[in-house]
C-alpha positions, -999 to +999 in steps of 0.1 A: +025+334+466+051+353+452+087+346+437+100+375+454+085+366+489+101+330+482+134+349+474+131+370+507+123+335+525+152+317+516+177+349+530+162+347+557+164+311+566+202+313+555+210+347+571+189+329+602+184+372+614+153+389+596+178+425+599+208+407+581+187+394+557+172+428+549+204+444+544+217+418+522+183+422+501+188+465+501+153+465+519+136+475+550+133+452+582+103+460+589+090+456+548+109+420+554+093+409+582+058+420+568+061+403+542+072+371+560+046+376+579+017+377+548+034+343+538+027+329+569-013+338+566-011+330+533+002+294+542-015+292+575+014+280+590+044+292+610+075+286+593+097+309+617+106+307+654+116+339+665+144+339+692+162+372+708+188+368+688+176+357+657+151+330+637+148+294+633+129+270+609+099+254+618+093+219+604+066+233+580+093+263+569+118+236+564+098+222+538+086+255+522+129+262+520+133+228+502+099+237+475+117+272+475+151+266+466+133+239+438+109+269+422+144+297+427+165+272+409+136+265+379+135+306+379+169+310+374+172+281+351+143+297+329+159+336+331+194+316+317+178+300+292+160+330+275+187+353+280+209+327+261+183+327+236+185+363+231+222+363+222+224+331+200+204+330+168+179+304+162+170+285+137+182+266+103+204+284+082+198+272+045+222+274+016+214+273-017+243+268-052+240+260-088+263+240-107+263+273-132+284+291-101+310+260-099+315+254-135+324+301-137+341+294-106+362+263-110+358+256-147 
């Protein structure tokens, strides 16, 4: 199982249409709903109902959206914290004086 595929999942359930969802994610419907459909034989469970006019949650997709939106937020969480780590150094900073410096200094 993918993070992407999770990604795709959750538009979908929110967008609740497999097309919207596609154009809000810049790809293809039919790429989307292949892939949807790999997670479902993956899982070996339906997670959609498709309707005319859209899609609904099964019981067993409401509870991959809820392990979902967990593993998204942890991914987001872990792309914040080592980007923040990339722009703030790290690590003690030690400094070092001798008394010979104060007394030249202040003496």
């Amino acid at each position: 199982m993918e993070l992407r595929v999770l990604k795709y999942f959750l538009m979908v359930a929110q967008e609740g249409n497999i097309t919207n969802a596609a154009a809000r994610l810049h790809i293809g419907q039919p790429t989307l709903s292949r892939q949807l459909k790999e997670l479902e034989q993956e899982l070996g469970q339906k997670i959609f109902v498709r309707q005319a006019h859209g899609i609904r949650l099964t019981g067993e997709g409401q509870l991959l959206r809820q392990y979902a939106q967990e593993i998204a937020a942890i991914s987001d969480k872990i792309d914040h914290d080592f980007t923040a780590l990339r722009t703030k150094p790290l690590g003690d900073i030690y400094v070092g004086a001798s008394t010979w410096a104060w007394f030249l200094a202040y003496g």
